[in-house]
N, C-alpha and C positions, 0 to 999 in steps of 0.2 A: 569532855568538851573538844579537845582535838582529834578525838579519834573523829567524833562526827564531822568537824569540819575536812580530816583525811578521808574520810567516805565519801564527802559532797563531790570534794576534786578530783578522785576517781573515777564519780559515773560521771561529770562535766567532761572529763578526757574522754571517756565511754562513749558518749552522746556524739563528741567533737570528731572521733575518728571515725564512728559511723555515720556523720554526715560527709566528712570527708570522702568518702567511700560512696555515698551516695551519687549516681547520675541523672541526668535530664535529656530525655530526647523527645525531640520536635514533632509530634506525630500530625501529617495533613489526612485530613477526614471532608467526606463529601456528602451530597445527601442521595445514599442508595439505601434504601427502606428493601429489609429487614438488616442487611449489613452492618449500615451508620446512618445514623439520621439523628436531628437538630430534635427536641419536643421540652417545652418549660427548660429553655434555657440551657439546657444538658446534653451532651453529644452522648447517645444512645445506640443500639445495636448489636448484633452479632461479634463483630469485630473488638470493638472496643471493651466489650463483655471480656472477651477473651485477655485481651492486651492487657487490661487492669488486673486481670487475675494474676498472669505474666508477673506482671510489674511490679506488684505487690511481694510476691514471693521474691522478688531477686534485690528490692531497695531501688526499685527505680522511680523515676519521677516522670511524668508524661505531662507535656504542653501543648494541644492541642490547637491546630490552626484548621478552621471550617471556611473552606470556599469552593470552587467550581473544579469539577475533571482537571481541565486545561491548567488552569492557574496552578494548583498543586506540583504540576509535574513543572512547569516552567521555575518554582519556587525548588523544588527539588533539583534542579537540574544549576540551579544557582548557589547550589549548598547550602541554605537559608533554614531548609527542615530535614531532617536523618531520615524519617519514615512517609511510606504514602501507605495506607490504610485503603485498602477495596481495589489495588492493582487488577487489571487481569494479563494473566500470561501471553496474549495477545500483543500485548503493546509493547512499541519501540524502546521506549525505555527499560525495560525490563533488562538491557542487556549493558546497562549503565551501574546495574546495583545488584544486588544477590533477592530472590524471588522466594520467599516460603508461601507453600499451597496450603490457604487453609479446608478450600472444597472446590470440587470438579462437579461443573453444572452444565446440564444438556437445557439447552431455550427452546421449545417446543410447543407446537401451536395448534390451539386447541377451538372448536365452535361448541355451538348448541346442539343437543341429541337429535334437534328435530329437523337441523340442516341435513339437506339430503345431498349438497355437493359435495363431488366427490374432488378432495385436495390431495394430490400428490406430487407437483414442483411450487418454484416459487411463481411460474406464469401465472398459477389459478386463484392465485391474490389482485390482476390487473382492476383496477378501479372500485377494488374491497377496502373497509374500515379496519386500520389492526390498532388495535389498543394493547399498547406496552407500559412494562413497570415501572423500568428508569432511562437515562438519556444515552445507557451505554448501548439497551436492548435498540432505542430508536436510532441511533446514528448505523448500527451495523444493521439494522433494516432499511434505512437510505441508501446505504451504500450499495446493496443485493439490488434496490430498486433501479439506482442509478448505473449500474454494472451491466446489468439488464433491461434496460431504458422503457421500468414498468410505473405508470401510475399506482402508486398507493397511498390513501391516506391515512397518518401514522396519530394516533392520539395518546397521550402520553399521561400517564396517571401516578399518584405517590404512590401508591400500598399493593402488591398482587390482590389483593383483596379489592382495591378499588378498582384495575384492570380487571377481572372475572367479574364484577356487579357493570361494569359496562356491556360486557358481553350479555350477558343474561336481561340489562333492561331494553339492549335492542342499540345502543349504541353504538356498536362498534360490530362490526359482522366477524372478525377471528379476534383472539386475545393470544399475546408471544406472551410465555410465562416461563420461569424457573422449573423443572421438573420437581424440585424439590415440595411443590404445592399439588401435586397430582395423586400424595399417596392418602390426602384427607379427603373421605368421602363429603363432609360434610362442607367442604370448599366450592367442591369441582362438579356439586347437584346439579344437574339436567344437562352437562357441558360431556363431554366426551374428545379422546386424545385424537387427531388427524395422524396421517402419517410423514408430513412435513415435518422435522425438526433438523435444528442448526447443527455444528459441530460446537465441541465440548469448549468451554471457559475454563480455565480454572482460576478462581480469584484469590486473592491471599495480603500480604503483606511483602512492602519494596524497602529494604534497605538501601544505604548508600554505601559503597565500597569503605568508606574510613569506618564504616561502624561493622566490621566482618565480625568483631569477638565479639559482641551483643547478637547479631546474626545468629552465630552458633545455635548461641544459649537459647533464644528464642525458639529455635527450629526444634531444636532437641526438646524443649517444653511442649510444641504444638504436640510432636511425635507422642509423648507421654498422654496430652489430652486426648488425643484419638484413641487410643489403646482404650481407656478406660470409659466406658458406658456412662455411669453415673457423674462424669466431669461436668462441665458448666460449659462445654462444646459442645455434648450432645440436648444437654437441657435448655439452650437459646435454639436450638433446632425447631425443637420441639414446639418451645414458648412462638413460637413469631411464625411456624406452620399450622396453630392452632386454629379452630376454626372459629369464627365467632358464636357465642350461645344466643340462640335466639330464647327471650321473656315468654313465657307464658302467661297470659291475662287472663281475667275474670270475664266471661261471658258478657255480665250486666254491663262492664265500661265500655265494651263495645258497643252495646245498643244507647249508653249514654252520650259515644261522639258522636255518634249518627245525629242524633237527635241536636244536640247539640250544632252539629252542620246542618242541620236544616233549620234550625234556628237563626244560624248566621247565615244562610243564603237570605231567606226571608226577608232579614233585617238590611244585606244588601240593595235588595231588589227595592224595599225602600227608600232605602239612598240612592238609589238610582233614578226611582222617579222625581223625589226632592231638589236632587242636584242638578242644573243646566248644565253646570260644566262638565258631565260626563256625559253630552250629547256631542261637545266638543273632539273629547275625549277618542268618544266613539269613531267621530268622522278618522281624525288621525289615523287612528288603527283600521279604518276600511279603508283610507286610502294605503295603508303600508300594505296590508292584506292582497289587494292588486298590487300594486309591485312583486309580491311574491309569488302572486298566482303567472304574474309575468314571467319569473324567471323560473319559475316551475315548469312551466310551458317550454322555455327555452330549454328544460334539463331533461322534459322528458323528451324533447324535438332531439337533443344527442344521445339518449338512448336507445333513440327508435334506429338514429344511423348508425348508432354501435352495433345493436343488434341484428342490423340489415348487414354491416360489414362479416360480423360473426357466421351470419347463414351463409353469406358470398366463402367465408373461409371453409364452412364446413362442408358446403358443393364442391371446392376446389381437392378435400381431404380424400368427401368419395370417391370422385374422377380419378383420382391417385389411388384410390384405392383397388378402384376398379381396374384400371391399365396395370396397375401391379397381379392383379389376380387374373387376367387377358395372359401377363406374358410366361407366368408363372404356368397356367395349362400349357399355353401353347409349348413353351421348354418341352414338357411333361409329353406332350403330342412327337414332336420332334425325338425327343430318349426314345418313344416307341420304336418313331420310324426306322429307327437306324440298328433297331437288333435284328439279326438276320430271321429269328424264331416267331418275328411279331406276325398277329393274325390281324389280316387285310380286314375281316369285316367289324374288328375289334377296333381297329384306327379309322376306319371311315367313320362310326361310329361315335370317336371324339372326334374326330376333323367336323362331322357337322353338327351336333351340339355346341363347340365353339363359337361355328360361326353362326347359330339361330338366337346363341347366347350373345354375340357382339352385334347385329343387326337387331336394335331393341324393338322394331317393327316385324318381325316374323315371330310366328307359335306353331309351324313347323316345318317339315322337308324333307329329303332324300337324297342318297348316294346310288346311284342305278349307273350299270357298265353293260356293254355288248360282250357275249360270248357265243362265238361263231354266228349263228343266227336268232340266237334266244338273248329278250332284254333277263338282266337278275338285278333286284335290288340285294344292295351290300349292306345299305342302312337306311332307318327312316325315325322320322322323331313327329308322332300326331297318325302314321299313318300307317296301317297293318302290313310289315311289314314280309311274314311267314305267309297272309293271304295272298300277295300281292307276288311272293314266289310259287304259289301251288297253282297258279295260272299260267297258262301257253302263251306267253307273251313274245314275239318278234321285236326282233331290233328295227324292223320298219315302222310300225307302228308308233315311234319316238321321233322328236324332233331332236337332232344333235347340231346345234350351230357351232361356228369356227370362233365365235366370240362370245363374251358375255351378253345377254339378253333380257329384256323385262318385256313378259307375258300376262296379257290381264284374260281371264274367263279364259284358261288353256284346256278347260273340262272339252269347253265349244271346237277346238281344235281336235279332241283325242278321239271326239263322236265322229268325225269325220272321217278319220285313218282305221279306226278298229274296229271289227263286226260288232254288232250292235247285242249279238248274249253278251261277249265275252266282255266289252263295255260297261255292261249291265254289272255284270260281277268286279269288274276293276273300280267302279267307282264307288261301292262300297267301302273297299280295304282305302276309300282315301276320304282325306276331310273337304268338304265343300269348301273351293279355292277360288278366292277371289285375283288375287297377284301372284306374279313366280318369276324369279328372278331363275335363268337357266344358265349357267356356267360352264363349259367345255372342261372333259378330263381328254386329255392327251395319255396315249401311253406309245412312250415314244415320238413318231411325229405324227400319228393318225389318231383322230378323233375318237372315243371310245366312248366314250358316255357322258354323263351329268351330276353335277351337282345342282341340287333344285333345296332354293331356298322360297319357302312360301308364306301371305297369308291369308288363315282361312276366312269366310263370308262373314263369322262371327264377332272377329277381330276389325276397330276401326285402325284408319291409319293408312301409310301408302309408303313403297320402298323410296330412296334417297339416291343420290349419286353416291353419298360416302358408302350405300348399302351395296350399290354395283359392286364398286372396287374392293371392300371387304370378300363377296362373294366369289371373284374370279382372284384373287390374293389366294381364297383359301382352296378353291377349285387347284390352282398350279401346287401347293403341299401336295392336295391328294394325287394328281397326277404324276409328281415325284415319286409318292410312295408306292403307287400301283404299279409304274415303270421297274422302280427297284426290284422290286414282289416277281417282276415279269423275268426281269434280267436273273433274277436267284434262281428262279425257275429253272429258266434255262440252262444254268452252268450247273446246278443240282440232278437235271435231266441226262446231261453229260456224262458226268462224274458217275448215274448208275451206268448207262451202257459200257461205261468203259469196265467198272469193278465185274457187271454182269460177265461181260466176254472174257475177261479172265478167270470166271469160277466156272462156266462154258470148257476154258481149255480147261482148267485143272482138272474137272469131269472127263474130260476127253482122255485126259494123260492117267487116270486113277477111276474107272467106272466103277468102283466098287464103293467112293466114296458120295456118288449122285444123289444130289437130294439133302446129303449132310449136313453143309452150309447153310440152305437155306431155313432147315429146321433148327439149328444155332441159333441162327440169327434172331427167327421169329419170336423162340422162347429165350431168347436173351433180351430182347426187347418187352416180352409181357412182361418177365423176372425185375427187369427193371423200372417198369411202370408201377406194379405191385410197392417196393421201396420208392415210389414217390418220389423219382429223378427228375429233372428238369427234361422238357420237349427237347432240349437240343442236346443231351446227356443221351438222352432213350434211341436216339437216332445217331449218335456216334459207336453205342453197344451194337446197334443195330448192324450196322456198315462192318464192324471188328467182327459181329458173326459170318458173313457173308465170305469176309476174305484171311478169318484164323486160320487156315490150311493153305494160303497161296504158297507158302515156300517148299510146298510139297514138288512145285515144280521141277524144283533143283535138285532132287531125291533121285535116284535111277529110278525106272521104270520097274525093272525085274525085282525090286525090293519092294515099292511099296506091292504089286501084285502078287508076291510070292504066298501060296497057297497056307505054307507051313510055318513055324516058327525060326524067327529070324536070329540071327549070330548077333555077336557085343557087336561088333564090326561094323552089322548092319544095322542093327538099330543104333548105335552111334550115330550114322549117316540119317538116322529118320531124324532123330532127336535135335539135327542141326537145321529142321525147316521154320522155326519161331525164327531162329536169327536171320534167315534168307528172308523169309515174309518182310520181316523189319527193311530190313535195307533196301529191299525194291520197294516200299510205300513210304518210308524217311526221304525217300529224295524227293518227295510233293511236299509242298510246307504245308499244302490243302489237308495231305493224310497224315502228319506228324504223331497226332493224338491219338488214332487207329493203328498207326504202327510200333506206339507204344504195348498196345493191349494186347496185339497180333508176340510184340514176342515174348510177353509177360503171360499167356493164356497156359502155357502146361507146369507154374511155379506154384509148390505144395504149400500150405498154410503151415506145415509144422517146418519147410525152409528146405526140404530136399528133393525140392525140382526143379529143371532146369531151363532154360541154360544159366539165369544168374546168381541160383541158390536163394530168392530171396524169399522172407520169411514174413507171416501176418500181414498189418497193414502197408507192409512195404512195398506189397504187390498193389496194383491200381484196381480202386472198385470194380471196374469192366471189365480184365481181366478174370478176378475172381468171380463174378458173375457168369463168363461166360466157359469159366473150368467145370462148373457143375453140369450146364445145359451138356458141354461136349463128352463128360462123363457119363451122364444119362443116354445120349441119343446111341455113341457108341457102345451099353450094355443092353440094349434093350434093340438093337439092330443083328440082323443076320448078316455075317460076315464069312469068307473061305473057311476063313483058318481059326474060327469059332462060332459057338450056336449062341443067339436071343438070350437074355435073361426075361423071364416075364415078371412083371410089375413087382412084385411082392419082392422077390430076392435083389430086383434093381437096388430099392429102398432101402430093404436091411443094408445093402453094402455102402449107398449112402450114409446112411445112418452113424455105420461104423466106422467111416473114415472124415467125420466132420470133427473139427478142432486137427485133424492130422494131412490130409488130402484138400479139405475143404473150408471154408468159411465159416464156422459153426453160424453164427446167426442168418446170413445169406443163405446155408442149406435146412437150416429151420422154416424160413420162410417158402423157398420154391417147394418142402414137405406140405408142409402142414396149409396152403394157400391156392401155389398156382396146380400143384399134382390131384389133390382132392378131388375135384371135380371130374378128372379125365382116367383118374384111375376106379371110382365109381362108374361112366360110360364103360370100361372095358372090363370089369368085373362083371355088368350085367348081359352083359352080350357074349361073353365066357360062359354064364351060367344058361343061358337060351342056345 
């Protein structure tokens, strides 16, 4: 009898210190469906799923207060409740209490498969339907709209499920949704993902700073639920992204509501003629009906000016488009101009394309210059160009005015001026011309020729003032650049007589080397064509053949002519003319690049030639280039003080000093490429 009454009081202590032990915290919960939501009385959800599992394992007690976003956190913020349930990391208060993440969610916005616009900011929402799930997803879409000062209208739904059935009955033209609803096919039928989505949420659980050691425990519980697949975190995932099962029915019930509604239309239709009062009825609703047709009228009347605004935007996009892709050539025009290598008929060639391209009333024309007394066209766009040069055409025969000009029927003028064959023939190579706008090319200060902007008889329409001034804008480019063209000429014209007359004296001073240079030069120049050098590369080889032997100048006389074999002594003294050449063409900044080549041409590829020992790539392409040409010309030349190699033994000694003497691939190539052909000629004419 007492032992059981010492039992009883045992577990009453038992019971009393684990209630003692027991805690209570305040949880606020809102209605964010699948998270936490209100249904028979019961606060339900994701969250709370979780929290109770929590809470149960540790002896806690949870009291649950259900009201709005706002109120929660105002309530929190008053220390009235420990926990808010469906925080997101987002929010100000976050940094008032300790934050556990229960999931990271991208909001991402989704249409119908058979929407064919194309959404990639948040502009392509402006005066769109977006149906959202809760008032967190809407308020951070008000805010983007009002950020960005876009119309949107924003429809707000309990369940993802009831936002995705909006989209799909036509409701709502985009639906903002949880990513977490995207991986059930059977959700997201006929919808498809855009590539608009938000940045990440992450939602969770907000403690209050006094409650840090429940905090802990908590976080370190979630942690364990994560880990583990089969927890009651990843099975509310699951449950609440499921998709709904749609019934299958029996055939016959369908054809019995049919019927059935046509039984109650029927019986409708009945009452309707029975009834007066829904003749009443009726009037009401056709008067409501016009009211709406009224504002319908008013909605589609702002459509139309939306739409008018839209096209006014879309004209203003192309024009911008277009000026951007105008200045974009022209650049491209101008980089031409200004390389010294550029080909005149290659840039007149864009210069008027440009402007036939910006004068939207022309569909062709021409770049035509004087040379001495023969007109040449440079370019033509509509009209034969190649026929139009195989003709004896005089610079008289042409109008060249001092200013810009609009010519109508110019054919009627050119009959006048041109013998009537040759007439005959030119008006072929051209398109029947009804306008022509004629443009002056200056080169320099005298008038040289034209740019002829035209169009033809076929073409309606008629040139502009803005077409003039486009015209003579583009006329002054070309006369820049033909000027340039003119002036390089010239200074290029110079530069040979000046190198000529020096390899003139060196021949004077050294007859025995006449003719050397310039066969250097030429096959230094094919050799380099061959390797596929650049036009202005091919032409500095070329110039370094012409004047590799200048510092032969500074040589005595009586050594380089000496019939016999010369002393260390003397050929020491030959050996010093690379560095003499150098220094008399280093002092032109014109000739720098040539006077590099000029004292790098007798440097071996295995490193033991001179004068700077340098070795493979260290020597300059042109250089090596033009070691081979000058080892060739002088084995296969008759010289005092030694005989010709002919062809065959030239080779072999090529051959045998390539990788050591020479460039192995550079003398692979002048072998097997540019020699082929010329040592065939001289073989067969050996053999006759």
């Amino acid at each position: 009898m007492y032992l059981k009454k010492g039992a009883c009081i045992v577990l009453f202590i038992i019971l009393m210190i684990s209630f003692s032990f027991s805690i209570t915290l305040k949880v606020g919960v809102y209605n964010n469906y699948p998270w936490e939501y209100v249904e028979n009385n019961s606060i339900q959800g994701i969250l709370p799923d979780v929290l109770s599992f929590v809470s149960k394992k540790n002896n806690w007690k949870i009291e649950y207060t259900y009201l709005d976003y706002d109120s929660l956190h105002r309530l929190f913020d008053e220390k009235k409740i420990d926990v808010i349930a469906g925080t997101i990391d987002r929010d100000p208060e976050v940094k008032n209490g300790f934050f556990t993440r229960i999931s990271t969610r991208w909001i991402i916005l989704v249409k119908k498969s058979s929407d064919k616009r194309r959404i990639i900011s948040i502009f392509d929402l402006r005066n769109a339907t977006v149906a959202t799930e809760n008032i967190l997803h809407a308020k951070f879409l008000e805010q983007m709209a009002k950020k960005f000062k876009l119309k949107i209208n924003i429809l707000v739904s309990d369940t993802p499920l009831a936002v995705l059935k909006n989209l799909q009955k036509g409701t709502a033209d985009f639906a903002l949704v949880d990513t977490m609803y995207l991986n059930n096919k059977n959700i997201i039928k006929g919808l498809k993902q855009t590539r608009l989505q938000f940045p990440t949420m992450d939602i969770g659980f907000l403690f209050s700073k006094e409650n840090s050691s429940y905090f802990k425990i908590f976080n370190n519980e979630i942690i364990n639920l994560k880990k583990n697949k089969e927890s009651i975190y990843y099975k509310d995932l699951a449950k609440y992204t499921k998709a709904e099962k749609t019934k299958e029915y029996p055939r016959w019930l369908y054809y019995a509501i049919f019927m059935s509604l046509v039984f109650f239309i029927f019986l409708i239709y009945i009452a309707l003629l029975l009834n007066i009062k829904i003749k009443k009825t009726t009037k009401e609703i056709e008067e409501k009906n016009l009211e709406l047709i009224a504002e319908n009228k008013k909605l589609q009347n702002l459509r139309k000016r939306i739409s008018l605004l839209n096209k006014k935007v879309e004209k203003s996009y192309q024009k911008l488009d277009f000026y951007i892709n105008r200045l974009d050539r022209l650049y491209d025009i101008f980089s031409e101009i200004i390389k010294n290598d550029s080909d005149e008929e290659d840039i007149s060639e864009k210069i008027l394309n440009f402007t036939i391209d910006s004068i939207r009333e022309a569909n062709c024309g021409s770049v035509s210059i004087k040379r001495e007394d023969k007109w040449v066209f440079l370019a033509a766009v509509g009209h034969d160009k190649d026929m139009l040069n195989r003709l004896e055409l005089k610079s008289q025969y042409f109008i060249m005015p001092e200013k810009t000009i609009l010519l109508k029927n110019i054919e009627n003028k050119d009959i006048k001026i041109m013998p009537a064959e040759l007439y005959s023939k030119f008006s072929k190579a051209l398109l029947p011309i009804k306008e022509t706008i004629l443009a002056p090319i200056r080169i320099g200060n005298n008038v040289r020729g034209n740019l002829a902007v035209d169009i033809s008889k076929s073409v309606k329409g008629s040139f502009s003032k803005a077409s003039l001034r486009i015209a003579s804008n583009m006329s002054s480019v070309c006369s820049a650049f033909l000027t340039m063209k003119s002036y390089i000429k010239i200074q290029k014209d110079y530069q040979r007589e000046m190198i000529l007359t020096l390899i003139e004296m060196l021949e004077l001073f050294d007859p025995y080397t006449e003719g050397h240079s310039e066969f250097v030069a030429q096959y230094s120049e094919n050799l380099a064509r061959l390797l596929k050098l650049s036009k202005r590369d091919q032409s500095t080889i070329y110039w370094a053949g012409l004047l590799h032997d200048i510092g032969k100048i500074g040589v005595p006389k009586e050594i380089l002519n000496k019939p016999g074999p010369l002393t260390k002594e003397e050929f020491d003294k030959v050996k010093e003319h690379p560095l003499l050449g150098y220094s008399v063409l280093n002092a032109s900044k014109d000739l720098k690049e040539i006077a590099i080549i000029v004292r790098q041409h007798h440097e071996r590829y295995d490193g033991k030639g001179y004068p700077d020992g340098l070795k493979g790539k260290e020597i300059c392409l042109g250089a090596r280039i033009i070691s081979i040409i000058d080892a060739w010309e002088a084995m296969t030349a008759e010289r005092p003080y030694k005989e010709a190699l002919n062809f065959d033994e030239a080779i072999e000694e090529i051959k045998r000093n390539l990788g050591t003497q020479f460039d192995p691939e550079i003398g692979k190539m002048f072998l097997q490429k540019m020699l082929r052909a010329e040592v065939e000629d001289v073989r067969s004419q050996e053999e006759k």
